[in-house]
mmCIF file of the C-alpha atoms, coordinates in Angstrom:
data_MODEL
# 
_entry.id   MODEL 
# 
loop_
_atom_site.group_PDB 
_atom_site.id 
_atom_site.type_symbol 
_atom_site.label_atom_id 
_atom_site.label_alt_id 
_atom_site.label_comp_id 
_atom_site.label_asym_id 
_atom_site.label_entity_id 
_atom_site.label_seq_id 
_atom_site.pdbx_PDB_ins_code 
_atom_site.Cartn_x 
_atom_site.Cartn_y 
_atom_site.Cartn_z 
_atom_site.occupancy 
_atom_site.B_iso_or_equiv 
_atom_site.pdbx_formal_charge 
_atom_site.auth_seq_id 
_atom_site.auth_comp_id 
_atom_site.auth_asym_id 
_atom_site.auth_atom_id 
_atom_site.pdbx_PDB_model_num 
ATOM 1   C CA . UNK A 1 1   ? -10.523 2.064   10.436  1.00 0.00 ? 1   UNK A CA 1 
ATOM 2   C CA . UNK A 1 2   ? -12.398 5.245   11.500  1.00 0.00 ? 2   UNK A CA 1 
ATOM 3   C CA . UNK A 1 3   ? -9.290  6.845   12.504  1.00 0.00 ? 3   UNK A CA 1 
ATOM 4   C CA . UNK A 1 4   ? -7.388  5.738   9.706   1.00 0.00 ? 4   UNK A CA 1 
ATOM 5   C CA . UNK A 1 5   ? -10.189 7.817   7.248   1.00 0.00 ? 5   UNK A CA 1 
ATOM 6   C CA . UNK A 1 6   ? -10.360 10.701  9.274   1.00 0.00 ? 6   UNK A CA 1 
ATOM 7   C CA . UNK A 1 7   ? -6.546  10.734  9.154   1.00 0.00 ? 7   UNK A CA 1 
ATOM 8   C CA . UNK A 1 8   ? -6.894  10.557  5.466   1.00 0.00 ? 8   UNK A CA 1 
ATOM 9   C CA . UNK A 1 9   ? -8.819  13.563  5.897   1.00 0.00 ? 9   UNK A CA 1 
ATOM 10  C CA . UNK A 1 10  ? -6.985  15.433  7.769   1.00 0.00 ? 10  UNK A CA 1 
ATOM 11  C CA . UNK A 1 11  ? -3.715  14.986  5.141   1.00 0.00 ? 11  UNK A CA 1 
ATOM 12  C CA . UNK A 1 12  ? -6.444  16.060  2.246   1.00 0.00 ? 12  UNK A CA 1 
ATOM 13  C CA . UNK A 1 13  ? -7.203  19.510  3.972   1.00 0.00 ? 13  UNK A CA 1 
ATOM 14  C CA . UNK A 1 14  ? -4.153  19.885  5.000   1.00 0.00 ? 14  UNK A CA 1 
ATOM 15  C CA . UNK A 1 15  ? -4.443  19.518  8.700   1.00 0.00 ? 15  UNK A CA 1 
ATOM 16  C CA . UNK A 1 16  ? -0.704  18.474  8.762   1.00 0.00 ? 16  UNK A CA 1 
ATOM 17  C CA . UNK A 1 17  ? 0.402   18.259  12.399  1.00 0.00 ? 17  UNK A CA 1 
ATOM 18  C CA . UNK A 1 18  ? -3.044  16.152  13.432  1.00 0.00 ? 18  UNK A CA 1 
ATOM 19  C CA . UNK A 1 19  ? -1.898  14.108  10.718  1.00 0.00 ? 19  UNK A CA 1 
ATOM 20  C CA . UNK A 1 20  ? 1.630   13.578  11.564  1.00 0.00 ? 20  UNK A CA 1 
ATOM 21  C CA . UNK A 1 21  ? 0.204   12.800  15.615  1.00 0.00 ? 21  UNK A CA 1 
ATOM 22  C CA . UNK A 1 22  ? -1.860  10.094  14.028  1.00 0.00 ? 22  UNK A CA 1 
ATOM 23  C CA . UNK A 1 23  ? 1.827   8.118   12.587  1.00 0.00 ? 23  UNK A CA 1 
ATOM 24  C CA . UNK A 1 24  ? 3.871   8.821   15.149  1.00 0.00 ? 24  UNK A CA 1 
ATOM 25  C CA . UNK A 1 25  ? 1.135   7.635   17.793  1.00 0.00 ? 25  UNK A CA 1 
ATOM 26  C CA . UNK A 1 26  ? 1.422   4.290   15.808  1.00 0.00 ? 26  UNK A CA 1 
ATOM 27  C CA . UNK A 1 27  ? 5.043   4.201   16.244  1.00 0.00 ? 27  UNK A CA 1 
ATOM 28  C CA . UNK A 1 28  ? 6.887   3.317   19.344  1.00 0.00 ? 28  UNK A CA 1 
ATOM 29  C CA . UNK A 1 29  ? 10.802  3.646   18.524  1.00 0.00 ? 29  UNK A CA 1 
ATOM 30  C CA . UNK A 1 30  ? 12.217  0.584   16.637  1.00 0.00 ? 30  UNK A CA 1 
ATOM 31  C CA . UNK A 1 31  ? 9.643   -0.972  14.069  1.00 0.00 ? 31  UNK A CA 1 
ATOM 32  C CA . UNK A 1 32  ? 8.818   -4.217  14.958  1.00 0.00 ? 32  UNK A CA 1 
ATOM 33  C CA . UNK A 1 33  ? 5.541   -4.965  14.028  1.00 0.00 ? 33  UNK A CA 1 
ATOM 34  C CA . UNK A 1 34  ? 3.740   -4.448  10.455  1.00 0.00 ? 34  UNK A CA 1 
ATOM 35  C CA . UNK A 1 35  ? 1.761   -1.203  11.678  1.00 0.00 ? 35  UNK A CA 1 
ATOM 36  C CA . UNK A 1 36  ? 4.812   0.514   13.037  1.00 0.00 ? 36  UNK A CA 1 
ATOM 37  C CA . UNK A 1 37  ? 6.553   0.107   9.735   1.00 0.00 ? 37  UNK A CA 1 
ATOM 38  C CA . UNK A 1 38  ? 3.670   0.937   7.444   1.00 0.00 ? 38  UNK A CA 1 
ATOM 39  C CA . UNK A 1 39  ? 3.293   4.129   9.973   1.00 0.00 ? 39  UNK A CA 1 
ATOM 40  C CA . UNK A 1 40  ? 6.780   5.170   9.233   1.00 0.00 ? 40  UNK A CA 1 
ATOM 41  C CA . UNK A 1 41  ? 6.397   5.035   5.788   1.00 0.00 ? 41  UNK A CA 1 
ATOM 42  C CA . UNK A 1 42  ? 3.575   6.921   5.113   1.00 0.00 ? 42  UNK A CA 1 
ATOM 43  C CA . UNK A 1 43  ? 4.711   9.294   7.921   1.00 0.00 ? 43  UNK A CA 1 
ATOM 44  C CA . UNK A 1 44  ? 7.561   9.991   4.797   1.00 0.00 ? 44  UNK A CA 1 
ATOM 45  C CA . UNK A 1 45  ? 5.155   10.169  2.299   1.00 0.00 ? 45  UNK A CA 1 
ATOM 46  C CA . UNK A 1 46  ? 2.766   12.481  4.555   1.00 0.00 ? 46  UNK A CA 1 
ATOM 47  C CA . UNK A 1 47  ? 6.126   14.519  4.909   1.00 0.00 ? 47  UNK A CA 1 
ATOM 48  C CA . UNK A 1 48  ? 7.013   14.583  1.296   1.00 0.00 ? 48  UNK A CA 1 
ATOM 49  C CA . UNK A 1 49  ? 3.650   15.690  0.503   1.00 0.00 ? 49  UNK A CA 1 
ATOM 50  C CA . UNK A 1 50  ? 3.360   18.487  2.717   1.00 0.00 ? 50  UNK A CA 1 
ATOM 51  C CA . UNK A 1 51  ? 6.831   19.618  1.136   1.00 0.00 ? 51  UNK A CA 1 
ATOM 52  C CA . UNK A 1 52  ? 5.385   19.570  -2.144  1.00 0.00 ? 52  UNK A CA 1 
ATOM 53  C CA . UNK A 1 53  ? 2.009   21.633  -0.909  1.00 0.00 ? 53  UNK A CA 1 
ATOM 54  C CA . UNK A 1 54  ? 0.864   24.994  -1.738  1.00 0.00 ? 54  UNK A CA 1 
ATOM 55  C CA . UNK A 1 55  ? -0.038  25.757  2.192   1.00 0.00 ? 55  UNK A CA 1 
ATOM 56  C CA . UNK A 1 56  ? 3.338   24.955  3.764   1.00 0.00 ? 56  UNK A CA 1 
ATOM 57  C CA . UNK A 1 57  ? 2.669   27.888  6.292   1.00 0.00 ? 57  UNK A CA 1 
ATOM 58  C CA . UNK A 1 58  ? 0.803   25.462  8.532   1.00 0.00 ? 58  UNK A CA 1 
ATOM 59  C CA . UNK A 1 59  ? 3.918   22.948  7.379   1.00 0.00 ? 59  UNK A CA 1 
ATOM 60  C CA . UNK A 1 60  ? 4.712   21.123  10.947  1.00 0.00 ? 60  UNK A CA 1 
ATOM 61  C CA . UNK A 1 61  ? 7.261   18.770  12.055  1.00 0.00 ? 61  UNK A CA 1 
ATOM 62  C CA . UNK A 1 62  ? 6.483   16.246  14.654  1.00 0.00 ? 62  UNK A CA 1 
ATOM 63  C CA . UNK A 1 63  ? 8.581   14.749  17.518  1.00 0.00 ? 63  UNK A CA 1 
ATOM 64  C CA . UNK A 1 64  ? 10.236  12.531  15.166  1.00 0.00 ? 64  UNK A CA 1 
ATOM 65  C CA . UNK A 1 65  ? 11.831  14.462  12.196  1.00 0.00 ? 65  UNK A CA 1 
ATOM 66  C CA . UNK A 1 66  ? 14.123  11.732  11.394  1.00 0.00 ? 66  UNK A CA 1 
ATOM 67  C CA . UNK A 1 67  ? 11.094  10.176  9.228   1.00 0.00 ? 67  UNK A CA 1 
ATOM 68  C CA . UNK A 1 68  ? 11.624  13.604  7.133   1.00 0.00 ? 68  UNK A CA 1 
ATOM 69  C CA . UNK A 1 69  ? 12.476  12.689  4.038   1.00 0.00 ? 69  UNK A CA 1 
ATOM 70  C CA . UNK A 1 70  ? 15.728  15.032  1.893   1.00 0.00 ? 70  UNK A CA 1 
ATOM 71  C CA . UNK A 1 71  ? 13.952  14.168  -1.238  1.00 0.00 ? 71  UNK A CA 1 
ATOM 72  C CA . UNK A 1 72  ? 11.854  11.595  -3.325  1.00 0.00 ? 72  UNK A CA 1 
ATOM 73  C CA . UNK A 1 73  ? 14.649  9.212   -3.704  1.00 0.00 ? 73  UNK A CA 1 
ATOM 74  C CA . UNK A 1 74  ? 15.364  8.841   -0.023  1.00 0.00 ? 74  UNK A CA 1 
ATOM 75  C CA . UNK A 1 75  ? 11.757  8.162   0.414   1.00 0.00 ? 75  UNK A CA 1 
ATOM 76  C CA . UNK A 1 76  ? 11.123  5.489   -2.092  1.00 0.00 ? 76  UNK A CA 1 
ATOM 77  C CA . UNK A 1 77  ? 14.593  3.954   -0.691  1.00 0.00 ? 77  UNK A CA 1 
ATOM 78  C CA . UNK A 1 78  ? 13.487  4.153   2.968   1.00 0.00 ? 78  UNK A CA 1 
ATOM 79  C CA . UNK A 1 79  ? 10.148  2.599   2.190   1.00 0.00 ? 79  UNK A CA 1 
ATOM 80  C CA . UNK A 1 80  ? 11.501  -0.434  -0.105  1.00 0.00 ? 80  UNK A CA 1 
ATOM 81  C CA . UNK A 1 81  ? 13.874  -1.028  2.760   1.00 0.00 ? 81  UNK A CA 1 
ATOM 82  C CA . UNK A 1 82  ? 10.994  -0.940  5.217   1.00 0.00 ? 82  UNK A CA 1 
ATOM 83  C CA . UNK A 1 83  ? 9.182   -3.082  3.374   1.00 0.00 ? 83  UNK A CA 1 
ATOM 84  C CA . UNK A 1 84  ? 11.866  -5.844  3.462   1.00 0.00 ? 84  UNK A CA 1 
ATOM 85  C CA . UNK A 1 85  ? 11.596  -5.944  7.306   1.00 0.00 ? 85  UNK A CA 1 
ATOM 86  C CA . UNK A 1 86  ? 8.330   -7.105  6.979   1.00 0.00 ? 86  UNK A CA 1 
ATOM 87  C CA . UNK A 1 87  ? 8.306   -11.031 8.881   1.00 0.00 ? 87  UNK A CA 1 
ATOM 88  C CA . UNK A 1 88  ? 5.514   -11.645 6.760   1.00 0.00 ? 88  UNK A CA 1 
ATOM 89  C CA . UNK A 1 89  ? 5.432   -15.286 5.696   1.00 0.00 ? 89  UNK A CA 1 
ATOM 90  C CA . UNK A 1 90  ? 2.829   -16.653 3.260   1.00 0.00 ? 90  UNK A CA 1 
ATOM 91  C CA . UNK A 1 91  ? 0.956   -18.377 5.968   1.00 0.00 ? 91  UNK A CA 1 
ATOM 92  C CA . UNK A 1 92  ? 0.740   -15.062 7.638   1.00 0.00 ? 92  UNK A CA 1 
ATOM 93  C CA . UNK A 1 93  ? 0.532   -12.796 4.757   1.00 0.00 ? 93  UNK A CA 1 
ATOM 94  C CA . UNK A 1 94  ? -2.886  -14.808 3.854   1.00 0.00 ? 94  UNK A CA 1 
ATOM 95  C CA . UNK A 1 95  ? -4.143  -14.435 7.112   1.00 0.00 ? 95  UNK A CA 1 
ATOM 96  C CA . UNK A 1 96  ? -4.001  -10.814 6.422   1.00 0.00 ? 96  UNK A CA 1 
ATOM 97  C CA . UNK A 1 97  ? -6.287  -11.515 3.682   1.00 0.00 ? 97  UNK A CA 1 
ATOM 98  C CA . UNK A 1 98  ? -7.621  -14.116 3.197   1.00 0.00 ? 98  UNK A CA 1 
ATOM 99  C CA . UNK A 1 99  ? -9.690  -15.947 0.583   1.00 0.00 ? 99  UNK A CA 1 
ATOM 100 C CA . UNK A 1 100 ? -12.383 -18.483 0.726   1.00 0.00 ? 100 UNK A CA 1 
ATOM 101 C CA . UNK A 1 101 ? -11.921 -22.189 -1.480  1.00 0.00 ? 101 UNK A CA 1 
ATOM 102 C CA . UNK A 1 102 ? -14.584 -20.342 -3.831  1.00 0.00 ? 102 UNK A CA 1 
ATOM 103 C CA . UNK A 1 103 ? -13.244 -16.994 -3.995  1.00 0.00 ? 103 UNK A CA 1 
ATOM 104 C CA . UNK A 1 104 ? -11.100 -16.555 -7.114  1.00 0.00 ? 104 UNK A CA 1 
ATOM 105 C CA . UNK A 1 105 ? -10.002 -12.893 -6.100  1.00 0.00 ? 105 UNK A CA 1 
ATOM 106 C CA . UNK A 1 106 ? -9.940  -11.173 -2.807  1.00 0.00 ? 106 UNK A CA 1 
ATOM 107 C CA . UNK A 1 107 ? -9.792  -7.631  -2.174  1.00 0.00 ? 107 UNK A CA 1 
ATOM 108 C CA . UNK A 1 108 ? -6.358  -6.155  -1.667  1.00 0.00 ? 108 UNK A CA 1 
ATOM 109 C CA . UNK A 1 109 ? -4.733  -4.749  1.619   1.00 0.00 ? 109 UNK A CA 1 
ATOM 110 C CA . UNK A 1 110 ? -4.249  -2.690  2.661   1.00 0.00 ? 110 UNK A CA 1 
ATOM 111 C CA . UNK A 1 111 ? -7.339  -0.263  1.240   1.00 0.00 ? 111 UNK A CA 1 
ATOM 112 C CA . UNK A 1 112 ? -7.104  2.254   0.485   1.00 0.00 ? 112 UNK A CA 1 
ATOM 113 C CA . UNK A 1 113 ? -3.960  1.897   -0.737  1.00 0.00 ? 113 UNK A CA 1 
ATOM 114 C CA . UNK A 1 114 ? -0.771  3.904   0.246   1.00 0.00 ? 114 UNK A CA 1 
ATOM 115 C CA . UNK A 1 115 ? 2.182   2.742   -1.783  1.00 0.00 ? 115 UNK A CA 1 
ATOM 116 C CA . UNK A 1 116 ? 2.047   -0.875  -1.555  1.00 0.00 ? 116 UNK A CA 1 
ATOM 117 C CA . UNK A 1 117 ? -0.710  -3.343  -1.272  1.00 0.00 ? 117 UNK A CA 1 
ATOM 118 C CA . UNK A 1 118 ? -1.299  -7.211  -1.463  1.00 0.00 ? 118 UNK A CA 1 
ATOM 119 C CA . UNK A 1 119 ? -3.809  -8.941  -3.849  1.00 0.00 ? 119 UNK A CA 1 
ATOM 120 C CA . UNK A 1 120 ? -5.111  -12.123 -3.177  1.00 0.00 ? 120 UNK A CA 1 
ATOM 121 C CA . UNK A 1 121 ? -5.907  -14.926 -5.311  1.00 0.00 ? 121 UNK A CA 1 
ATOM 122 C CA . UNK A 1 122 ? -6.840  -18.510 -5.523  1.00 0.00 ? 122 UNK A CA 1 
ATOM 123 C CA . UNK A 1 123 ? -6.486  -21.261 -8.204  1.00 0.00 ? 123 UNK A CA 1 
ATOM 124 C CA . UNK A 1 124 ? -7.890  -24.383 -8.391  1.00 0.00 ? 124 UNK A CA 1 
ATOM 125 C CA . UNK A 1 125 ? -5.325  -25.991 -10.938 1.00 0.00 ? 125 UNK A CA 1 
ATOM 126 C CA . UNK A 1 126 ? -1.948  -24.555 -12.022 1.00 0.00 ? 126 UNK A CA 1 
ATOM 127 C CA . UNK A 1 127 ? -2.519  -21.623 -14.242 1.00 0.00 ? 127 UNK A CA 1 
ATOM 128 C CA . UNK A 1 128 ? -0.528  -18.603 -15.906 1.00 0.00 ? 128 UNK A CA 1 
ATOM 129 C CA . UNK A 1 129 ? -1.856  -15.217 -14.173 1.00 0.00 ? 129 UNK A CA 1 
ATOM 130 C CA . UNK A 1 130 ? -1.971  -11.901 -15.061 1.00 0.00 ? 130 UNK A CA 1 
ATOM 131 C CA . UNK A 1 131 ? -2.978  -8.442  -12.888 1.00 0.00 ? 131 UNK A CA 1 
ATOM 132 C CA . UNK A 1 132 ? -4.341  -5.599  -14.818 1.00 0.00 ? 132 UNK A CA 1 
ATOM 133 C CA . UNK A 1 133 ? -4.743  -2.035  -13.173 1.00 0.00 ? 133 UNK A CA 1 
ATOM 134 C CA . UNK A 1 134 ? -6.952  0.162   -14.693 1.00 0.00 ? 134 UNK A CA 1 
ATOM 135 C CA . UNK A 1 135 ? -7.995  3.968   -13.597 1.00 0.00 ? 135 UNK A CA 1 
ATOM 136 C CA . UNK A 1 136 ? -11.921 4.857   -13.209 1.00 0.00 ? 136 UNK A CA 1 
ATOM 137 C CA . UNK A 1 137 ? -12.078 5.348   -16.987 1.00 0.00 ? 137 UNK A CA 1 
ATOM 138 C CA . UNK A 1 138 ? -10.482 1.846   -18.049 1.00 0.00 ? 138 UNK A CA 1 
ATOM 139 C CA . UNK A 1 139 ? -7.508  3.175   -19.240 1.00 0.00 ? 139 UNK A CA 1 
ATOM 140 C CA . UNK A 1 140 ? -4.726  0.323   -18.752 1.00 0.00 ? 140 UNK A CA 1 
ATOM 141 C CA . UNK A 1 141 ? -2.007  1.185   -16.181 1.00 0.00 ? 141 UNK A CA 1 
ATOM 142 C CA . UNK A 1 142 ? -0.199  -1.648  -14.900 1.00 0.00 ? 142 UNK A CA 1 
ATOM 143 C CA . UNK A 1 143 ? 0.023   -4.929  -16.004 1.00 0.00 ? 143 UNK A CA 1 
ATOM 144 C CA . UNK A 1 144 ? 1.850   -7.435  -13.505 1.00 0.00 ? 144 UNK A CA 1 
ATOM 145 C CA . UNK A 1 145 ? 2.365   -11.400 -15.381 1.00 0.00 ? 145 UNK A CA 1 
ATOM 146 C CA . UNK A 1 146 ? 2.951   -13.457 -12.697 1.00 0.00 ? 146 UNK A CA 1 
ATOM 147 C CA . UNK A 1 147 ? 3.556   -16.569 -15.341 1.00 0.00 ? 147 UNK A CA 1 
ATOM 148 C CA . UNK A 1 148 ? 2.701   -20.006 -14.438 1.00 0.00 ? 148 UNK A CA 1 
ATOM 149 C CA . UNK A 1 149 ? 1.104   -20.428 -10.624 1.00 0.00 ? 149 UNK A CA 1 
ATOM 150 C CA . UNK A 1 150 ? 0.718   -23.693 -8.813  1.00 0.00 ? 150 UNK A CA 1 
ATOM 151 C CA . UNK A 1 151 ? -2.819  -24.736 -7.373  1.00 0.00 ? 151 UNK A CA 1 
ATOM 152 C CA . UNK A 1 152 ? -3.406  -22.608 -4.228  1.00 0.00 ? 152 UNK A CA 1 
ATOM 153 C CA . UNK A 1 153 ? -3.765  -19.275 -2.459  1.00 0.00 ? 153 UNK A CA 1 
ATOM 154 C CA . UNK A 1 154 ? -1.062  -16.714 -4.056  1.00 0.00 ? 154 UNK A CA 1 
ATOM 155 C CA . UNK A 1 155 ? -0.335  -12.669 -3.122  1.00 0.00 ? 155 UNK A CA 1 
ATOM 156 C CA . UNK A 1 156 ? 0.986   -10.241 -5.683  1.00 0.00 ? 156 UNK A CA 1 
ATOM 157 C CA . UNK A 1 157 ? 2.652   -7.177  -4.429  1.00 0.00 ? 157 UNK A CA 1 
ATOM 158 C CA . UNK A 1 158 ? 1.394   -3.936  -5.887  1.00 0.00 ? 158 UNK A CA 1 
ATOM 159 C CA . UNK A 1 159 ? 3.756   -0.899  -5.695  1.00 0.00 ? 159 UNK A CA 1 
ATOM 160 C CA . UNK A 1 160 ? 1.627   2.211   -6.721  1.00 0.00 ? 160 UNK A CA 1 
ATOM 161 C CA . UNK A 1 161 ? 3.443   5.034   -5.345  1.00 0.00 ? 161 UNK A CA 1 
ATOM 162 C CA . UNK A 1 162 ? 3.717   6.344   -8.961  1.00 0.00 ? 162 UNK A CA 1 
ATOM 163 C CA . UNK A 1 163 ? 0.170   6.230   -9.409  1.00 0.00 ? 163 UNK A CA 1 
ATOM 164 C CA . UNK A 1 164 ? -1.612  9.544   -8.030  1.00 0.00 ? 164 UNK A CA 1 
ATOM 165 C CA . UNK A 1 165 ? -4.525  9.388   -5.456  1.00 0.00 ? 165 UNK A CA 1 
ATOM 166 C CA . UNK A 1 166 ? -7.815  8.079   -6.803  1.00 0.00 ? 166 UNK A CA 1 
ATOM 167 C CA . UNK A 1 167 ? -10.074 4.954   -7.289  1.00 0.00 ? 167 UNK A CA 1 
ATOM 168 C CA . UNK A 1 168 ? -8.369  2.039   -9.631  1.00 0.00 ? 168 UNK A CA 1 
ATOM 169 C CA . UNK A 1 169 ? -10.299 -1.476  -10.198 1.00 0.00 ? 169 UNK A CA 1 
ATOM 170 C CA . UNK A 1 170 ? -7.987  -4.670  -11.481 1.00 0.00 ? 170 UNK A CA 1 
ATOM 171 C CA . UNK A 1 171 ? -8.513  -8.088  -13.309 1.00 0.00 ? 171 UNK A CA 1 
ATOM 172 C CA . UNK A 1 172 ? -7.572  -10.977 -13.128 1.00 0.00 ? 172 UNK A CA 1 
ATOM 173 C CA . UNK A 1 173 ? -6.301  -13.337 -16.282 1.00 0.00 ? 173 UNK A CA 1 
ATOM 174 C CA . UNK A 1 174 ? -5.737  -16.969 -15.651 1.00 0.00 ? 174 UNK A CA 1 
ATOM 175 C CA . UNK A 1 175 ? -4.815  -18.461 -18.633 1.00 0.00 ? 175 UNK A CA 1 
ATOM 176 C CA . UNK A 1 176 ? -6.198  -15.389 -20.679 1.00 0.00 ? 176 UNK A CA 1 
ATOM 177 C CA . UNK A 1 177 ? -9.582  -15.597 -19.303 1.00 0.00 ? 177 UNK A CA 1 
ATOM 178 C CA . UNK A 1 178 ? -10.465 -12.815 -16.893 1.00 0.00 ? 178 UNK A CA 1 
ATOM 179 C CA . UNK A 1 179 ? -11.767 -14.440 -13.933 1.00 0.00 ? 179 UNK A CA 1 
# 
């Protein structure tokens, strides 16, 4: 986790070819396991951004360029399609996170959050649920109605890569109560 925030630094100032040896270190040819997909695609998204940079004089390109993304389009593609690979069944996405009997809302993962992320939930009797993203001022962003949800631990998948970088909070509604 330590290495994952000092990566996170290193992409903030810029530090772009530390940052690209951080992905491609996690990433060991064909992706078959959850890190070495979720390394791929933020290695795109680390590329795209350092495209879009003012200091693209330090601009690097690692030992795999394929991840390079032509444009935002072929990004978002690659990642969606990366993101179907994932072998995660329920039983295994909620051992990824999981949530106690009493817990009615878990914390999502990954955090921090880069594109996609899972939030957990549990419900004690069959209930209509609905997410609500909000930015550090309260200002509504997303709402995600998951309808009617049968007793049980449930996952909703988050996509936020049109969201910018910064610190959002979410609610939970079952059955228009915030929990």
């Amino acid at each position: 986790l330590a290495e994952f925030f000092s990566n996170r630094c290193d992409i903030k100032l810029e530090n772009w070819q530390t940052a690209i040896d951080f992905y491609e270190a996690r990433i060991s040819g064909e992706p078959d396991t959850e890190e070495e997909i979720f390394a791929i695609i933020d290695l795109g998204l680390l590329y795209y951004i350092m495209e879009n940079s003012s200091n693209k004089a330090s601009y690097g390109v690692g030992s795999m360029p394929e991840h390079k993304p032509k444009s935002k389009e072929e990004y978002i593609a690659k990642r969606d399609y990366l993101i179907s690979l994932l072998p995660l069944k329920s039983k295994e996405a909620e051992s990824l996170n999981p949530i106690t009997s009493d817990e009615v809302l878990s914390q999502n993962s990954p955090n921090p959050v880069n594109g996609n992320t899972q939030i957990g939930y549990n419900l004690e009797q069959e209930a209509n649920i609905q997410l609500n993203v909000y930015d550090y001022t309260g200002k509504l962003l997303i709402t995600i109605d998951e309808g009617k949800q049968d007793r049980g631990a449930h996952h909703i998948n988050l996509n936020t890569i049109d969201l910018e970088n910064g610190i959002y909070l979410y609610t939970i509604k079952i059955d228009g109560q915030v929990a």
